[in-house]
Backbone as JSON Lines, residues from 0, in Angstrom:
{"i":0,"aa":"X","n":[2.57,-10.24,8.19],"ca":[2.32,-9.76,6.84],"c":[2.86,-10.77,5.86]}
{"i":1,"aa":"X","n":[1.75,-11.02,4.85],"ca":[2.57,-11.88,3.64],"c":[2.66,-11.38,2.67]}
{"i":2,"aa":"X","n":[3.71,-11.42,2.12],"ca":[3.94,-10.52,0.73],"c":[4.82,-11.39,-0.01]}
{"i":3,"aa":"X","n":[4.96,-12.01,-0.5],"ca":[5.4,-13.11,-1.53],"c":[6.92,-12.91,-2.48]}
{"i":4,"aa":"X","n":[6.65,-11.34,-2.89],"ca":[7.56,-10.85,-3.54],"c":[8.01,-9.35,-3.3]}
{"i":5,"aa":"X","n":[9.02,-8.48,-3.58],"ca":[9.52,-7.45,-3.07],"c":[8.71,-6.49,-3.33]}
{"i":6,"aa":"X","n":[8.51,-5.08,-2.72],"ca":[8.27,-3.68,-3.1],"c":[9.04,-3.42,-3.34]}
{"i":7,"aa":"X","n":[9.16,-2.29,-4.32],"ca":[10.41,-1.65,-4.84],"c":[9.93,0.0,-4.27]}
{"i":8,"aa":"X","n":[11.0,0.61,-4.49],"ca":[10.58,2.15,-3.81],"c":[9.9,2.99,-4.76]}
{"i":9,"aa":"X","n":[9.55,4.29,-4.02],"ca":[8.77,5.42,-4.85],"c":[9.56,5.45,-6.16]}
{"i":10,"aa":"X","n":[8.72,5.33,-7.18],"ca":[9.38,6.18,-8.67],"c":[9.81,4.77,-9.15]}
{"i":11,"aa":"X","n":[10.14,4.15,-8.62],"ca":[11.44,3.15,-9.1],"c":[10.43,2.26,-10.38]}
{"i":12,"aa":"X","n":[11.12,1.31,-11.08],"ca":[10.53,0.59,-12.39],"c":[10.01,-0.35,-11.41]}
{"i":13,"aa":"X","n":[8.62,-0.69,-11.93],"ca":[7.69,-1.86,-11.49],"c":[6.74,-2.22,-12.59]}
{"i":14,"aa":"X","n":[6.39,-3.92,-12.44],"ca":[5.79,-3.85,-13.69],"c":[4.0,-3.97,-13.35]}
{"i":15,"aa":"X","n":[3.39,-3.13,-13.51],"ca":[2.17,-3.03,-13.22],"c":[0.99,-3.59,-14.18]}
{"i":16,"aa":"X","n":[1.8,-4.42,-14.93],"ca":[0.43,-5.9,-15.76],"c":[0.47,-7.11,-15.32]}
{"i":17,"aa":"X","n":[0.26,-7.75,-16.12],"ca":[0.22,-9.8,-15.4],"c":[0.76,-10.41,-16.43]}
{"i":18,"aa":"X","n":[2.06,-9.7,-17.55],"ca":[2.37,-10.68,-17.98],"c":[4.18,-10.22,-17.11]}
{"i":19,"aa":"X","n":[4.63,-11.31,-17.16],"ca":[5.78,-11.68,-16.1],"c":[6.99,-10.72,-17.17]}
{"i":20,"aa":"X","n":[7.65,-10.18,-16.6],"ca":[8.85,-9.02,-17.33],"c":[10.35,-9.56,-16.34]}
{"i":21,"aa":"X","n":[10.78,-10.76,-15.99],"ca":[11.75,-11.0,-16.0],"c":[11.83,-10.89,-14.64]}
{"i":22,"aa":"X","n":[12.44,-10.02,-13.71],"ca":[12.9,-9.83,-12.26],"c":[12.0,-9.03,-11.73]}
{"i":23,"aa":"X","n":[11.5,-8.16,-12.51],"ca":[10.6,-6.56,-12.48],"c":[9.39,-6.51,-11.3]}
{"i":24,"aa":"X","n":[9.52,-6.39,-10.1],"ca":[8.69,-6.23,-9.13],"c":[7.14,-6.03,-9.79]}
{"i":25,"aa":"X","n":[6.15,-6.21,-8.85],"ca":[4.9,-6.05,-9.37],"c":[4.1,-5.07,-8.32]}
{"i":26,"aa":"X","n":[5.16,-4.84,-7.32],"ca":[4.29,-3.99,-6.23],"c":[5.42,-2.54,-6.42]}
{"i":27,"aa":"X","n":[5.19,-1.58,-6.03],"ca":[5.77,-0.25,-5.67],"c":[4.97,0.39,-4.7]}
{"i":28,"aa":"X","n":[5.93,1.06,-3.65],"ca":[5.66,1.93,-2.72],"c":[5.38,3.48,-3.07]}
{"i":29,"aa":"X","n":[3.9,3.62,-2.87],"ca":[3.0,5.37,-3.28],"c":[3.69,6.48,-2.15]}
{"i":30,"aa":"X","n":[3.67,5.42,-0.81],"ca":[3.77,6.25,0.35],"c":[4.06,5.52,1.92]}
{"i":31,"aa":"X","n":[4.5,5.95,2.54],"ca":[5.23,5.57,3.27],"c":[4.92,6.49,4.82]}
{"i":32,"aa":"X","n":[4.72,5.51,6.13],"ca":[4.95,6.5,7.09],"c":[5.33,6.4,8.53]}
{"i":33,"aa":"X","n":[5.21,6.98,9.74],"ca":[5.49,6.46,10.74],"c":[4.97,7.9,12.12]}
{"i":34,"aa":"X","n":[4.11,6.94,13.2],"ca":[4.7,7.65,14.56],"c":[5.12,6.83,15.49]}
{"i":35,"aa":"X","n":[5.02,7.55,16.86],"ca":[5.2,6.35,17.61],"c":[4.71,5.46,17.92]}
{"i":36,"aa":"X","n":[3.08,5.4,17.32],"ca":[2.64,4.16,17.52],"c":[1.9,3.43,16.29]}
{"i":37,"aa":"X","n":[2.73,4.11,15.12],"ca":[1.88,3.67,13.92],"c":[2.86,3.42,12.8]}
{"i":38,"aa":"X","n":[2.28,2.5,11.88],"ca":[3.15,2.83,10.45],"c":[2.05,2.11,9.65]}
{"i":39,"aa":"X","n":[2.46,3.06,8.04],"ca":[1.43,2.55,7.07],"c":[2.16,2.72,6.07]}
{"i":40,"aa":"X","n":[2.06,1.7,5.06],"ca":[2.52,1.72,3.66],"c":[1.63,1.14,2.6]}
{"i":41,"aa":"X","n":[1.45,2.24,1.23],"ca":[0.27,2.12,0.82],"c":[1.21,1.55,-0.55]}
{"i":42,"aa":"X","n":[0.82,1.04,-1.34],"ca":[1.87,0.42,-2.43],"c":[0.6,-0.1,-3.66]}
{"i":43,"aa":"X","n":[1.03,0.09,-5.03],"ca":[0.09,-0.16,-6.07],"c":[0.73,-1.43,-6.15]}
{"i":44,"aa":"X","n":[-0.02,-2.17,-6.38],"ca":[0.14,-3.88,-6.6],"c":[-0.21,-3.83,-8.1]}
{"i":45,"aa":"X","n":[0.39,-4.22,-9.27],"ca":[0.36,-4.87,-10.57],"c":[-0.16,-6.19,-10.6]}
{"i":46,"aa":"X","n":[-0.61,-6.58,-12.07],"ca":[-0.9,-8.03,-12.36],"c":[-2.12,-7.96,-12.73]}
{"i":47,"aa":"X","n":[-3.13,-9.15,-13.2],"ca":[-4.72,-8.6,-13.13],"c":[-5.41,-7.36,-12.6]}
{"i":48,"aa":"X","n":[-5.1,-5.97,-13.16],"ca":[-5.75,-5.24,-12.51],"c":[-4.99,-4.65,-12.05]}
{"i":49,"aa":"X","n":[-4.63,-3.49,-11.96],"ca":[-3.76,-2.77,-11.4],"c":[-4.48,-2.29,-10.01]}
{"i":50,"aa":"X","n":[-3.91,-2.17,-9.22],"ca":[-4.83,-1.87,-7.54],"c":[-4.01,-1.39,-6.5]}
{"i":51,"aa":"X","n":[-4.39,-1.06,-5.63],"ca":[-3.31,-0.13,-4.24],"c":[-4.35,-0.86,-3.14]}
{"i":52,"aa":"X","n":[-2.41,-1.0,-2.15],"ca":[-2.89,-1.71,-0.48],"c":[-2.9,-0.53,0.28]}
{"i":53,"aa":"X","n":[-3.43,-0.53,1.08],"ca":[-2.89,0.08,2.48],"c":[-2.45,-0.74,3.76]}
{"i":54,"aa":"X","n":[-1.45,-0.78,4.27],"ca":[-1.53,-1.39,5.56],"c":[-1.08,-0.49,6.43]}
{"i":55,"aa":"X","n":[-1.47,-1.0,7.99],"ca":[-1.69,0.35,9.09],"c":[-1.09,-1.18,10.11]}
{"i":56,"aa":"X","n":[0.18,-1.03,10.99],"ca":[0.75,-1.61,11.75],"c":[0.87,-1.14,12.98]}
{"i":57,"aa":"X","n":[0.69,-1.49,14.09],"ca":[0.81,-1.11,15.49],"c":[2.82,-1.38,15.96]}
{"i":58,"aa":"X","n":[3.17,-0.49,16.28],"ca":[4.52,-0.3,16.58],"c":[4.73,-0.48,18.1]}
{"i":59,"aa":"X","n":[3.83,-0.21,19.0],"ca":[4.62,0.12,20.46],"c":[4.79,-1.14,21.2]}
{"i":60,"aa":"X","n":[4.97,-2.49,20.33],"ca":[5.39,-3.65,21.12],"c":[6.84,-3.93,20.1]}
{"i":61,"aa":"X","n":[7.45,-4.92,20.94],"ca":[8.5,-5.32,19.84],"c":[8.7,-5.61,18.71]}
{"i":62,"aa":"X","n":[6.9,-6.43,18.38],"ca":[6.89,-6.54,16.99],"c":[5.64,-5.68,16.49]}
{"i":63,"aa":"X","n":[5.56,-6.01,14.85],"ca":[4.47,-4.48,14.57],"c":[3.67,-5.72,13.95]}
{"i":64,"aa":"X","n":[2.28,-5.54,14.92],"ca":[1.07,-6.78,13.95],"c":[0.0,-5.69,13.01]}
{"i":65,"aa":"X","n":[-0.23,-5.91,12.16],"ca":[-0.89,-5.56,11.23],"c":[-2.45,-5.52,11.9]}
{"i":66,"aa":"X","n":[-2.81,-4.09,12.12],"ca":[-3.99,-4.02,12.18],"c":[-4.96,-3.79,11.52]}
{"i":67,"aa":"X","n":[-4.68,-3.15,10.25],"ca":[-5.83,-2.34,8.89],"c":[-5.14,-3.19,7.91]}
{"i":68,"aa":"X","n":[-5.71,-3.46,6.98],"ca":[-5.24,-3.85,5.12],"c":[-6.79,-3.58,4.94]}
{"i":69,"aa":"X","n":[-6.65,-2.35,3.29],"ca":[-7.91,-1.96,2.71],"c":[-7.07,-1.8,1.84]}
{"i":70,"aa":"X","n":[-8.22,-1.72,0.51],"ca":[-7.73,-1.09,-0.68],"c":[-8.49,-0.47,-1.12]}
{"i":71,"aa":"X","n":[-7.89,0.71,-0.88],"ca":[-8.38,2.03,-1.67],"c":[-8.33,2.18,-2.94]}
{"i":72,"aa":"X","n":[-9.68,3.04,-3.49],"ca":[-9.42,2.86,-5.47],"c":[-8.74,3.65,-5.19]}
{"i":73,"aa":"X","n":[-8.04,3.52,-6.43],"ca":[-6.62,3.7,-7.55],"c":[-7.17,5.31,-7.33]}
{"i":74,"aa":"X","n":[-6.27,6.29,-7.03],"ca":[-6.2,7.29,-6.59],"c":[-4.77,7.88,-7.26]}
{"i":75,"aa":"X","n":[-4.98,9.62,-7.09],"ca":[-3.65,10.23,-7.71],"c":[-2.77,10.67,-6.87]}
{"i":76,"aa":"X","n":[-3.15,10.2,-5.45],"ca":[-2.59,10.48,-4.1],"c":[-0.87,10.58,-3.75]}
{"i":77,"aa":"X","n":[-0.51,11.06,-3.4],"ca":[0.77,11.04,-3.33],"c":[2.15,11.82,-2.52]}
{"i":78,"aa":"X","n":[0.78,12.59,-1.73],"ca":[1.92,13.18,-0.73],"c":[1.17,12.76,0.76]}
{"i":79,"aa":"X","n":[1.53,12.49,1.85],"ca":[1.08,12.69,3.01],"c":[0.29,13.81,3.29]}
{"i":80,"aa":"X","n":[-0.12,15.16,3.1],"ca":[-1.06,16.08,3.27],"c":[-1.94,16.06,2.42]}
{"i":81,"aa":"X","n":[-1.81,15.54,1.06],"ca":[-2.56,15.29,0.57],"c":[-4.09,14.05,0.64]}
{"i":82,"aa":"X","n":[-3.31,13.05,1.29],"ca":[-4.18,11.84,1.66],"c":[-4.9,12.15,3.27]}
{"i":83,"aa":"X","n":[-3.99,12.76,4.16],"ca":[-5.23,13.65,4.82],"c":[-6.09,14.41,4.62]}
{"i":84,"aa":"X","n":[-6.3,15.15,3.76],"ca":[-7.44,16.08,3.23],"c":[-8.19,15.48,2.36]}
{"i":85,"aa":"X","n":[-7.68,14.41,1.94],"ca":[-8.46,13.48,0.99],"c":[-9.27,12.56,2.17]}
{"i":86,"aa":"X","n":[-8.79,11.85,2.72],"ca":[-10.01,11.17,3.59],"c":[-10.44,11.96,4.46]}
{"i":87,"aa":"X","n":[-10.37,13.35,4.92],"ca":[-11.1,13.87,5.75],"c":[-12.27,14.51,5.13]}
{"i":88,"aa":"X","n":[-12.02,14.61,4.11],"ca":[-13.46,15.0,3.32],"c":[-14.09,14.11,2.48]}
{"i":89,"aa":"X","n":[-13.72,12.5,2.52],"ca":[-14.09,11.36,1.96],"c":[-14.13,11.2,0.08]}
{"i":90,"aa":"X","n":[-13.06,12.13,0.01],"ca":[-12.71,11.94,-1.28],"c":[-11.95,10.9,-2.0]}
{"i":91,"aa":"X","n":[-11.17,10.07,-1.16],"ca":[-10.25,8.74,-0.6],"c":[-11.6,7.41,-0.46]}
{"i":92,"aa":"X","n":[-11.63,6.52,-0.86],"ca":[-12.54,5.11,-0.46],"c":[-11.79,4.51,0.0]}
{"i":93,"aa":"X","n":[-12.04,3.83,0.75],"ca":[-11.46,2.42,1.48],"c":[-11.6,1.51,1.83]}
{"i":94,"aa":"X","n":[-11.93,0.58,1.63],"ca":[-12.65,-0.96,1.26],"c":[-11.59,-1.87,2.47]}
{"i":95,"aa":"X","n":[-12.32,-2.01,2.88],"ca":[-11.56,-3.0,4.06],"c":[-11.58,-4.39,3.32]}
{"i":96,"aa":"X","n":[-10.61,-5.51,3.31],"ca":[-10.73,-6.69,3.14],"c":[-9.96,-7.82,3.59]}
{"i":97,"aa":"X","n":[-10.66,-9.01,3.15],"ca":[-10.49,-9.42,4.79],"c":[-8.99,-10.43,4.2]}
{"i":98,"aa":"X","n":[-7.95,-10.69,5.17],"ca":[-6.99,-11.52,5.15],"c":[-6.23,-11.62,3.67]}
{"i":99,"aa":"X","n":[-5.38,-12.46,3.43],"ca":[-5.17,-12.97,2.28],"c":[-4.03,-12.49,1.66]}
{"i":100,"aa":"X","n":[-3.56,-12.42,0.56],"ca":[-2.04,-12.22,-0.12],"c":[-1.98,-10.85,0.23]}
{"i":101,"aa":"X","n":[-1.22,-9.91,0.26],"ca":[-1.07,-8.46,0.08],"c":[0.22,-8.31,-0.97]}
């Protein structure tokens, strides 16, 4: 995974435009998760455009390789039961894309 600069956690101050605010993260974490053979963290990315990642990691080896990165539109999503009932009835989009900064 490349990520250049920090996530900051749920709620926390992030700066979600493209002009530079000093130390002020540009990504924040929506949601967060885990089983035993999975983890995903979906995070709104700031700067040109405000936008949300998803990534979906494989866990059951020592290291976790990144299998999914999509970005889903900008959604009001925000609990784990909620984003299941949202893509099970395809109310959620998800745009797969390919490689590149996250």
């Amino acid at each position: 995974m490349r990520v250049s600069e920090p996530i900051v956690a749920i709620g926390a101050e992030f700066n979600p435009g493209d002009v530079v605010r000093g130390s002020i993260p540009q990504r924040r974490v929506i949601l967060g998760g885990t089983s035993s053979s999975l983890a995903f963290i979906w995070y709104e990315h700031g700067g040109r455009g405000l936008h949300e990642h998803l990534l979906v990691f494989d866990r059951r080896g020592a290291e976790a390789p990144l299998l999914f990165h999509a970005q889903p539109r900008r959604t009001d999503v925000r609990t784990l039961p909620d984003l299941k009932r949202r893509l099970s009835v395809g109310e959620v989009v998800v745009e797969t894309v390919p490689g590149g900064e996250y």
